[in-house]
C-alpha positions, 0 to 999 in steps of 0.5 A: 500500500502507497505511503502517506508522502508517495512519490515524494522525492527528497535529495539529502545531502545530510550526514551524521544523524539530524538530517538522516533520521529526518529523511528515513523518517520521510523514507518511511513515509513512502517518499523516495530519498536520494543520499548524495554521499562523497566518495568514502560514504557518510562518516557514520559509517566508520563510527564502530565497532559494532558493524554488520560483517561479511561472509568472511566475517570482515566489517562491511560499511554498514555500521550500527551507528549508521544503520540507525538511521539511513533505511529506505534510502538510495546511496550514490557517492559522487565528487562533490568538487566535481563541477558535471556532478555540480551540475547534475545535483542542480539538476536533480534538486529541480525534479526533487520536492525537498532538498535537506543539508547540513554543511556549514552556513554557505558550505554549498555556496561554491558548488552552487548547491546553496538555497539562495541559488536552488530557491531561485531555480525552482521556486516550488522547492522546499529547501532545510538546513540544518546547523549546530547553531543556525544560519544567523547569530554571533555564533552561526559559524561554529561547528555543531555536534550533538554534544556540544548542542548538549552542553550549549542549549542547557540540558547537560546542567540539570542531567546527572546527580546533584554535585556531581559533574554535568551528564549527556544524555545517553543518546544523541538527542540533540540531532534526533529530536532536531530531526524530528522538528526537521521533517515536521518544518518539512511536511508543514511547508509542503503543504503550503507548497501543495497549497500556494505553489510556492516551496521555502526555506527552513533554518533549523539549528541543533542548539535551537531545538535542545533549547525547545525541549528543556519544557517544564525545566526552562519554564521553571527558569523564565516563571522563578528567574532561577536556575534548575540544577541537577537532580539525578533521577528526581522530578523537580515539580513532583514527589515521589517521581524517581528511580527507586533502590529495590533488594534486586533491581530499580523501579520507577515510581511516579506518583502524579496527584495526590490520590495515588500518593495515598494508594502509595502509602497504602502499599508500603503499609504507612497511611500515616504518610499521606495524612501528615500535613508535611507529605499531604498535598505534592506541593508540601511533599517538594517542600519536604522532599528531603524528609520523605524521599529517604524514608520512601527508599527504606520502605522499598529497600527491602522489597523485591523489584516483581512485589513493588510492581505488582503490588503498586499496579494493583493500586493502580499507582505508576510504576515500572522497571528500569530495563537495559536495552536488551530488556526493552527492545526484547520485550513481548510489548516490542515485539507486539509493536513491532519495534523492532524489524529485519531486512534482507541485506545480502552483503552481510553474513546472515544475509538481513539487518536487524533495526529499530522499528518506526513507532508510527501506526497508520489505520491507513497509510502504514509506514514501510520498510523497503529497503536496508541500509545501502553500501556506500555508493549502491545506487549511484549507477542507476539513479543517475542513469534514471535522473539523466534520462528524465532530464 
């Protein structure tokens, strides 16, 4: 069945992960995406080990870190310096809808690639750039990489335990909800195109978008004038809202409204607790925080991983374990969600790849996986043979 963005045609010159997890997004979708890669492949695809192996058991290009993000896409290497290749990119952009990049602020402009002058050409197209800092500002020529987006938009400061030095998270974030946002920009703009006919330019920059998702945390800030600070685990609007010590694993307890702290109480065998006027109401438990976290983790010091989620389940109070990948991504839940999937990749040793799955459930429309990961240069042959003759 045709996905939801079916005979889309996106020319991505991204690399590394922002603009890649935008456009196996939209591959996912149903558009077709063409990756211009140079010649030595996107550097990702030298980021392990792990890399999926041969039949001789030797590393392929198709690195995990690469394979995160780079299905449902055609490869074609090319010499960017190259001024036929110039002109051929120039070319296929006009039978592109969406053309997506993340070279320096006027990286392309010497290739003739940029958005000023592909806006120009075809003025239907819709034209993302993606930067570490955006295409204005003191600091638009700064190099961007997801940790230092991290470190620059705030997150890192309230990420990690308190006095101790600041944390990343534990994924590349940053260039993932960026790409997100990117394929959100996208589809908006396209359909103002479908509406207008005219196509437009999105500046999208990884710091921008860190800053977008520090939510409640940033608010906290603008609302008090102070500063959030490292917590570790803890909520710091909520009480209980945390990781959580058992005799033999950690249990998320995230208590929302007051009613489920008293069921809480009720479970750890002390209803005194949520009629003591310093716990009663979540504003006076934030205020006393200190008191009640401590004696809540002895409670629980003493009890089972399997009896606090059982038990805190039956009183209909939130709770959950804290699963190591292996655990999550095994989990009956993911595969009833199909969380994770496996395609035919006749390169490698066992002939498929095993990959994260799209989490997006259409009633109509579903997502598709048409393609793993290509070898670097796969498809250049045949796009540029079938691009040149359309031209």
């Amino acid at each position: 069945m045709p996905g939801p963005l079916d005979g889309l045609v996106v020319l991505d010159l991204s690399r590394i992960l922002a603009g890649p997890t935008c456009t196996q997004l939209l591959g996912d979708l149903g558009a077709e995406v063409i990756k211009i890669e140079s010649l030595a492949g996107d550097d990702t695809r030298q980021w392990g080990p792990p890399f999926a192996v041969d039949a001789a058991g030797q590393a392929t290009d198709l690195s995990a870190y690469f394979m995160s993000s780079n299905r449902n896409k055609k490869s074609v290497a090319v010499d960017l310096t190259d001024a036929d290749v110039q002109t051929m990119l120039h070319d296929l952009a006009g039978r592109a809808d969406v053309v997506i990049e993340n070279f320096k602020p006027g990286g392309l402009r010497k290739y003739g690639l940029d958005h000023e002058t592909l806006c120009a050409a075809y003025p239907g197209l819709v034209y993302c750039s993606i930067s570490g800092f955006g295409q204005t500002g003191p600091n638009r020529d700064k190099p961007g990489y997801d940790l230092m987006a991290q470190g620059y938009g705030g997150i890192m400061s309230i990420t990690g335990e308190a006095g101790e030095e600041p944390m990343k998270v534990g994924v590349g974030v940053a260039d993932v909800v960026c790409g997100l946002y990117a394929a959100t920009g996208i589809l908006a703009a396209l359909r103002h195109r479908d509406a207008t006919g005219e196509g437009q330019y999105i500046d999208l920059a990884l710091v921008d978008t860190t800053m977008s998702w520090l939510v409640n945390q940033g608010l906290n800030y603008l609302t008090s004038g102070t500063a959030p600070v490292r917590a570790g685990n803890a909520h710091p609007n909520i009480v209980p809202y945390q990781v959580f010590a058992t005799s033999d694993g950690y249990v998320i307890v995230a208590v929302g409204n007051d009613s489920q702290y008293a069921r809480f109480c009720d479970y750890l065998g002390q209803p005194g607790w949520a009629t003591d006027p310093r716990f009663v109401t979540n504003t006076a438990r934030l205020t006393h925080r200190d008191t009640l976290v401590p004696m809540i983790a002895e409670a629980l010091m003493g009890r089972t991983m399997q009896d606090v989620i059982d038990g805190l389940e039956a009183r209909r109070v939130p709770v959950g374990p804290v699963n190591t990948i292996e655990q999550a991504l095994e989990s009956d839940q993911a595969q009833a969600r199909e969380m994770t999937i496996t395609l035919p990749a006749p390169q490698t040793a066992t002939g498929e790849v095993r990959l994260i799955g799209n989490p997006l459930k259409f009633s109509r429309t579903p997502v598709s996986y048409r393609s793993a990961p290509p070898a670097t240069g796969a498809d250049t042959e045949a796009v540029l043979k079938r691009f040149r003759g359309d031209l």
